[in-house]
C-alpha positions in Angstrom: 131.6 207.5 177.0 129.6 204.3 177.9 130.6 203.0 174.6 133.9 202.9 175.1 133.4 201.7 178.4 131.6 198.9 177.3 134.2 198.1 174.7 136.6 197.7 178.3 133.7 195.7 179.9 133.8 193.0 177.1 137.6 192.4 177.0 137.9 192.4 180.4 134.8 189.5 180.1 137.1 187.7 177.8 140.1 187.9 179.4 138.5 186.5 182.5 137.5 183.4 180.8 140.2 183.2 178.5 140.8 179.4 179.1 136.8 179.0 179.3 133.9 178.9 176.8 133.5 182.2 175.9 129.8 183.6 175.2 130.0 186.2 172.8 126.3 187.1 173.1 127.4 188.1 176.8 130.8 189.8 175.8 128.4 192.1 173.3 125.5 192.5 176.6 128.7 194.1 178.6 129.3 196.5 175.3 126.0 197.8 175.4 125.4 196.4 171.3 123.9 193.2 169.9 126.7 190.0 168.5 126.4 190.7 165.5 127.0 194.6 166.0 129.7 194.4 168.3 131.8 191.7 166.6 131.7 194.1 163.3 132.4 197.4 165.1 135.5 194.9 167.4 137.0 194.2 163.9 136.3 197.1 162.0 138.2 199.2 164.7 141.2 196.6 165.4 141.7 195.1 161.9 141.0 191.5 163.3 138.0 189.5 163.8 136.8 188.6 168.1 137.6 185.1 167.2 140.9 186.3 166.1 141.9 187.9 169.0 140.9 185.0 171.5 142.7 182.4 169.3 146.0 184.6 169.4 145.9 185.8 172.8 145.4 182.3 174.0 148.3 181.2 171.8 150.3 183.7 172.6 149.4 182.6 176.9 149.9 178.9 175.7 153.9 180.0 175.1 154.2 182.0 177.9 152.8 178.8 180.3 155.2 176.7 178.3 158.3 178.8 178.9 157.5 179.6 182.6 156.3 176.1 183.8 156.4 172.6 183.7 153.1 171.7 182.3 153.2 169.1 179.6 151.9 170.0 175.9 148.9 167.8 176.3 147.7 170.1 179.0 148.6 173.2 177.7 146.8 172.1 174.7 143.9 171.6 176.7 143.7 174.4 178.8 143.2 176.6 176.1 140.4 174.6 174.3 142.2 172.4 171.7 140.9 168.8 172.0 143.9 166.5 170.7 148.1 167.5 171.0 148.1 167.6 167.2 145.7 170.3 166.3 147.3 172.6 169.0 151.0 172.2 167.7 149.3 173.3 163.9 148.1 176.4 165.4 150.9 177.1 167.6 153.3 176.4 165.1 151.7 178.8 162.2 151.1 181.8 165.1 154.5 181.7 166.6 156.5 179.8 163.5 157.9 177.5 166.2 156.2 173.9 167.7 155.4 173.8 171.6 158.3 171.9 172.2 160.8 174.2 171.1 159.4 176.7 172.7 159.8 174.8 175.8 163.1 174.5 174.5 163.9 178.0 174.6 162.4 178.7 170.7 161.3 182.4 170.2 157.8 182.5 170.2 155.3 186.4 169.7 153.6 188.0 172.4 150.1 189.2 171.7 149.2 191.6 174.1 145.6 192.1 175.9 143.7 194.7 174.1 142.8 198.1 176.5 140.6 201.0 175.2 142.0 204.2 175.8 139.7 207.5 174.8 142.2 209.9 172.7 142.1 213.1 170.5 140.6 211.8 167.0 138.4 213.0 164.2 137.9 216.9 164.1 135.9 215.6 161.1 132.3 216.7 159.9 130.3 213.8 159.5 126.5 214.2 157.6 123.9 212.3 158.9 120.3 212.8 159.6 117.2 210.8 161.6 114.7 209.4 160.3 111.7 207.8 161.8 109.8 205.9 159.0 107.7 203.8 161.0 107.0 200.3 160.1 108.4 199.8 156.4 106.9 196.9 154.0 109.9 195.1 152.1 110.0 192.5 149.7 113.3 190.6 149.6 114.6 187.7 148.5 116.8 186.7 151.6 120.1 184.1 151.8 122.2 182.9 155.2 125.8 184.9 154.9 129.0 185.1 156.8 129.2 188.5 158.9 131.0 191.8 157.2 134.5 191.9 159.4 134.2 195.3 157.7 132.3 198.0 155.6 132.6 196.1 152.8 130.6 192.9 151.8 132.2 189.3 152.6 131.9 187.1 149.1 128.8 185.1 149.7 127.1 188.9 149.9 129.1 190.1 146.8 128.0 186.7 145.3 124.4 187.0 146.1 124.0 190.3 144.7 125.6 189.0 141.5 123.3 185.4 142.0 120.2 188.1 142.2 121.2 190.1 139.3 121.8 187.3 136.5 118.3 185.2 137.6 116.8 188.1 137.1 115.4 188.0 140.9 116.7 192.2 141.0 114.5 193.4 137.9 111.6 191.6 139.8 112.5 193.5 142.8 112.2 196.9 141.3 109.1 196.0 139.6 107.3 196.2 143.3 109.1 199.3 144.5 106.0 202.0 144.9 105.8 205.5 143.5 107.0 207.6 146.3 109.3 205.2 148.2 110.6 206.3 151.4 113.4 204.1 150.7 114.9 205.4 147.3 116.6 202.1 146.0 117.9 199.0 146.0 118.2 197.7 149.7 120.5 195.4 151.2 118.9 194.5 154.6 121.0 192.9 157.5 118.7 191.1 159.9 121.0 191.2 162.7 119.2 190.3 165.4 119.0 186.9 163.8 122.6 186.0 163.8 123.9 182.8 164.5 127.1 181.9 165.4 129.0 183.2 162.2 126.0 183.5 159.9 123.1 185.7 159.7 120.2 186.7 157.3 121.2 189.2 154.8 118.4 190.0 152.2 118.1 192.3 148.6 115.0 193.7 148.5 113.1 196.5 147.9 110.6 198.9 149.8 106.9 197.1 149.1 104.0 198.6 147.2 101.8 196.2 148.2 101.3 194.2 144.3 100.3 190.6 145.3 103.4 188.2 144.4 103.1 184.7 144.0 106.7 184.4 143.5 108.2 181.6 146.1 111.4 183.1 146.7 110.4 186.4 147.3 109.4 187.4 150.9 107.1 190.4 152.4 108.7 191.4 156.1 107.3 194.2 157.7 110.2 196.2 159.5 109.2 197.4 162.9 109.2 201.0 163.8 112.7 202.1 164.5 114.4 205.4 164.5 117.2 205.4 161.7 120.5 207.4 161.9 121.1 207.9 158.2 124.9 208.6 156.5 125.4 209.2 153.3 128.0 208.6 151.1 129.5 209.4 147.7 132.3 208.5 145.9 134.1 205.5 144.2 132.3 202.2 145.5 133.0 200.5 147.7 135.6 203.0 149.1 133.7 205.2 150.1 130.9 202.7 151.7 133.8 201.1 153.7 135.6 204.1 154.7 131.7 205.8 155.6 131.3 202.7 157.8 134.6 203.3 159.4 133.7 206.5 160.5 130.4 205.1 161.9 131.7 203.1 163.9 135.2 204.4 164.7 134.0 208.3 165.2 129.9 208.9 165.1 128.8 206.3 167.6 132.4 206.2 170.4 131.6 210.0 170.5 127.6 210.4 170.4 125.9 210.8 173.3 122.5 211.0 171.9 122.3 207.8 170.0 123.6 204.1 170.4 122.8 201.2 168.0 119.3 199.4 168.6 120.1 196.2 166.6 117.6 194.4 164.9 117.8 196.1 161.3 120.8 197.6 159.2 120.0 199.2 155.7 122.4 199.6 152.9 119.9 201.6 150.3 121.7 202.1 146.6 119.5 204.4 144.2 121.7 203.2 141.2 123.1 199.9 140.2 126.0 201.6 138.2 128.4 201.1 141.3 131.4 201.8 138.4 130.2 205.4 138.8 132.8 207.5 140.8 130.4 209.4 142.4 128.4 207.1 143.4 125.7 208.1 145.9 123.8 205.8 148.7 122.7 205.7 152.1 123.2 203.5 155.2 120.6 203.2 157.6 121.5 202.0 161.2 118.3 201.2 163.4 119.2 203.6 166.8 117.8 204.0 170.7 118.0 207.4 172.0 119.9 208.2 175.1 
C-alpha cells in the first residue's frame, strides 16, 4: 500500500511544480523506487513515458490559461518551459491540432487530465516467483550506454546491441567464461540502474564469471554486490511473454506485496537459450529487492 501511495506522492510532486524544473530523481525519492525504476514502472502501467505526461499536462494547462486569461503567447510559452514563441506553437499545435492563437480565439483544444492512483480489484492471478540470495556474483560483460525500456521489451539500441554482440562474435566469447555450475544459467542482460543518467543508462551482455584471465579490452569483470533477488519466470513466445511477465511485475507482484519492494541498483534478464524463435521459450528475470 505504500507503493501506491508513493505513486500519489510523486504526481502530486509534479503537479506542484508543473510550471518549474522538475527533478525526477526527487519525484522517484517520493515513490519509494530509484529514476530509473520508477520512470519504467510510470510508463509500463500508463502507456506513456513521465516526460510524456508533463509535456501534455502542461500543454494541455497552457490552453486552458489561454482560453481563461489574457496572458500573451510569449508568456504562456514561457511559463511552461519553452524558451522562444516558436517552438511552443509546434508543440501546441501537434498536441491540440490547433496554434495558441486560435485557441485564444475560441479553437477547440484537448484536456489531459492530472493522473490520480486509485487502489481497485485486479489480478486474482497466480504469479511464480522465488528468492534468491546469491551473494556477490562475478560477471563478465561487454557493456554500452542505452535509452531506458518504456516497457518490458527492449528499446532498439538494446535490440541492436544484442545483434552488434552476436555478429562480432563478442557473445561466443562470452560463453566461453561462463563456469561449470553457474548460478546464473545463461546469457544475461544486466541493467545497471543505479547508473542512469538523464535518459541513458548502462545496460551490459554478459555472462556469470569463472574467473579465466581475459585480456580482451572490451570485456569488463564487475562484481555484483550482495542483493536479495525476486526471480519470475517466464515461458512462452518471446518477447511476449517477457513483456507481458514484466507487466505483471510491476502492475500486480510489487503494488500488492508487502514483503518486498525494489532495491535498485541491478536488474537481470538471464536467457539459457539464444533460440528466442522457440515458442516456448524459457528465461528468468531477476529484480534486486529490500525486505519490508
Amino acid at each position: 500500500m505504500d507503493w501506491i501511495k508513493g505513486i500519489q506522492r510523486a504526481i502530486d510532486y509534479i503537479e506542484a511544480n508543473i510550471t518549474g524544473d522538475i527533478d525526477f530523481e526527487e519525484a522517484a525519492k517520493r515513490a519509494y523506487s530509484s529514476s530509473f525504476h520508477f520512470q519504467r514502472v510510470f510508463s509500463i502501467m500508463c502507456g506513456f513515458t513521465l516526460g510524456d505526461y508533463i509535456r501534455m499536462r502542461r500543454l494541455s494547462l497552457a490552453a486552458d490559461d489561454l482560453i481563461r486569461g489574457d496572458e500573451k503567447v510569449i508568456d504562456v510559452a514561457l511559463k511552461y518551459g519553452y524558451e522562444t514563441p516558436e517552438g511552443f506553437t509546434r508543440a501546441f499545435t501537434r498536441f491540440h491540432g490547433v496554434t495558441p492563437t486560435d485557441a485564444k480565439n475560441g479553437g477547440t483544444v484537448k484536456s489531459f487530465s492530472k493522473l490520480s492512483v486509485k487502489l481497485i480489484l485486479t489480478g486474482g492471478n497466480t504469479m511464480d516467483y522465488r528468492i534468491e540470495k546469491p551473494g556477490e556474483i562475478k560477471v563478465i560483460c561487454k557493456r554500452s550506454r542505452v535509452h531506458k525500456p518504456e516497457t518490458g521489451a527492449g528499446t532498439p539500441d538494446i535490440t541492436g546491441f544484442w545483434a552488434q554482440c552476436g555478429a562480432d562474435g563478442t557473445i561466443p566469447k562470452l560463453i566461453g567464461y561462463i563456469p561449470e555450475e553457474p548460478r546464473l544459467k545463461g546469457l544475461l542482460g544486466i541493467c545497471f540502474s543505479l547508473e542512469t543518467d538523464g535518459a541513458m543508462f548502462p545496460y551490459g551482455i554478459g555472462v556469470e564469471y569463472s574467473g579465466e584471465m581475459t585480456d580482451d579490452p572490451d570485456l569488463e569483470v564487475i562484481t555484483l554486490p550482495e542483493y536479495t533477488y525476486a526471480v519470475f519466470p517466464f515461458r512462452g513466445k518471446m518477447p511476449e511473454t517477457f513483456i507481458e511477465t514484466y507487466r505483471k511485475i510491476v502492475g500486480e507482484f510489487f503494488p500488492t506485496n508487502d514483503r518486498y519492494m525494489y532495491a535498485g541498483g541491478i536488474e537481470l534478464e538471464v536467457y539459457p537459450s539464444d533460440d528466442t524463435s522457440d515458442p516456448n521459450y524459457y528465461g528468468e528475470i531477476w529484480i534486486a529487492v529490500n525486505e519490508v
